[in-house]
N, C-alpha and C positions, 0 to 999 in steps of 0.2 A: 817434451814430456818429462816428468820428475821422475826420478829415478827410485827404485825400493828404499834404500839405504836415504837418501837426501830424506823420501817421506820417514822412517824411523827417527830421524834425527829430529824432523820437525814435531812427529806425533809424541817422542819423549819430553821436547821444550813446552808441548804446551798442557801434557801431564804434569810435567814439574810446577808448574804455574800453578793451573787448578791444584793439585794437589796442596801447594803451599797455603792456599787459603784455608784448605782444612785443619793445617798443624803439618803435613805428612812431608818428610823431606825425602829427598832424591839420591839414590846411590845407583849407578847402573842402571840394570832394567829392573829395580824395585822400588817401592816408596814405603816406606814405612814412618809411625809414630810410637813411640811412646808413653803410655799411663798407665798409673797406680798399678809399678810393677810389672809389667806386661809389654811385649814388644808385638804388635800387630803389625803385618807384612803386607804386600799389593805387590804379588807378581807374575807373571805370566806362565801360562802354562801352553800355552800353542798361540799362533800368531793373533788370533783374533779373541782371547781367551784370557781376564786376570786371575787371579783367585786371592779371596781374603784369609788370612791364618793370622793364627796366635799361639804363643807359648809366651808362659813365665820368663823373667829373665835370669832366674835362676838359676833355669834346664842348662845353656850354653855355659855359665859360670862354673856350673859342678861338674860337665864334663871335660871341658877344657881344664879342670882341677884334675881329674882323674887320668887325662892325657901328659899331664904336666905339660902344660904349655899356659899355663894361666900366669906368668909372667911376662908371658908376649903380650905386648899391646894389640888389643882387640877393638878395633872400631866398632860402634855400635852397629852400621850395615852390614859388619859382616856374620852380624846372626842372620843374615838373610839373604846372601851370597858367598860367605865361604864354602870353602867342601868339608872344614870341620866341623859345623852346625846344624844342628840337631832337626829334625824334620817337625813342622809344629802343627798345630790339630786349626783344619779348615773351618770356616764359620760362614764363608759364600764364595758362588764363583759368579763371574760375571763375562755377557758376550763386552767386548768393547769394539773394534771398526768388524762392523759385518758386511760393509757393502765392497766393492772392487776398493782399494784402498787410491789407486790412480784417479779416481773420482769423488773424493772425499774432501769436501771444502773447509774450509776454516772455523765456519759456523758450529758444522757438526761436528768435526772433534772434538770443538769445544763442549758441544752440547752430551757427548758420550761418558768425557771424563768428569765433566758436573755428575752425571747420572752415575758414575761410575764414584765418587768420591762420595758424593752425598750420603749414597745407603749404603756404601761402607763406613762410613763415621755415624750413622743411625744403626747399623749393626753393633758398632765398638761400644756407644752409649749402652744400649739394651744389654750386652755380655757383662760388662761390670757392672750394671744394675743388679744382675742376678749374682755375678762371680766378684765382688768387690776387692776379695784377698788374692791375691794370689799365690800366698803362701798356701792355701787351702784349696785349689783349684786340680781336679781331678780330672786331667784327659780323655775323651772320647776317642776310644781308639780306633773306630771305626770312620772315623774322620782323619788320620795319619795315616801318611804311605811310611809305614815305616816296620817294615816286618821283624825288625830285630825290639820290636817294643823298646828302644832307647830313651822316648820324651818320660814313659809312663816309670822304665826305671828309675829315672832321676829322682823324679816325684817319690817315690819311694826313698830310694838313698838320703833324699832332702829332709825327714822325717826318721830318719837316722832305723829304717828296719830293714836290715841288712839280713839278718836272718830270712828274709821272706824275698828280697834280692835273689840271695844264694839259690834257695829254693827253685826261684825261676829258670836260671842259670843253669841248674842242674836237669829240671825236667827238659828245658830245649834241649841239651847233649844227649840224653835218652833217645829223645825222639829224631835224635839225626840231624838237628839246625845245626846249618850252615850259616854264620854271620854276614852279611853283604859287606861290611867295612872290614878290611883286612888294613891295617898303619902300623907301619916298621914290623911287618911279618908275623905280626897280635890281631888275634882278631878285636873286634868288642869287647864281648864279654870277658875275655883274657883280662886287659885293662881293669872290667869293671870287679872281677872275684881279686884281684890284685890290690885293690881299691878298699875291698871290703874285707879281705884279709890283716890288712892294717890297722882299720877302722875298729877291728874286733875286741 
């Protein structure tokens, strides 16, 4: 009987397959493509479970600027598995193996990650139909897990209104936020009034 791990290995090999036909290439456990600006993501959120996201490629640019580490070389995958990458706004989630995976033949996984690629790349077409720029692409925030509003500041910063940054900044302190990223003993937003201190 195949063992858990033997089946991941083989359920990633023939993700990366399908996937390749759509454009999407393989890093780890994500796939991701890029177009006109925009890096869309395929990755898992529980075993049986993908989900599609997008962010500009901007958002990662300008904070890795604001980290100072935008001279380290950045693979493109790792907007979409580092831990210094920015969390991006969901667009679908998808089941992928729902049956006992031990029983899962060749046919159907096949037949998963077509379904599974396809209307995700029917999703990607339709969002830049409507969002062509993505210099101009405005986050839905209620589709980011991302409680420190970080994708939506970028977008702001990107647009050079720092004034209205600050602003942000300041009411979360009022109201007692707490930052989730804490890097070399700075929160976030430390970084980011740091950022926009200079910028001023």
């Amino acid at each position: 009987m195949m063992k858990k791990a033997d089946f991941e290995k083989w359920n990633a090999s023939i993700r990366k397959n399908v996937g390749r036909e759509y454009g999407f290439r393989q890093s780890s456990y994500i796939n991701y493509i890029v177009l006109s600006g925009y890096f869309f993501c395929l990755g898992p959120t529980h075993f049986n479970r993908v989900r599609l996201e997008v962010k500009p490629l901007y958002v990662d640019d300008l904070w890795w600027q604001i980290l100072g580490i935008s001279e380290v070389r950045m693979t493109m995958s790792l907007r979409g598995t580092g831990v210094l990458a920015l969390q991006a706004q969901e667009l679908a989630s998808y089941e992928a193996v729902t049956s006992d995976w031990r029983c899962v033949d060749e046919e159907t996984l096949k037949g998963v990650w077509y379904r599974v690629f396809g209307d995700a790349f029917q999703k990607i077409q339709s969002f830049l139909e409507k969002n062509p720029e993505a210099e101009f692409f405005v986050p839905d925030e209620a589709r980011i897990m991302d409680r420190d509003r970080l994708f939506y500041l970028m977008t702001l910063l990107h647009r050079g209104r720092l004034e209205e940054v600050v602003t942000i900044l300041d009411e979360a302190k009022r109201n007692g936020h707490i930052c989730s990223n804490q890097i070399n003993s700075q929160d976030s937003y430390a970084y980011i009034r740091q950022w926009c201190e200079k910028k001023r």
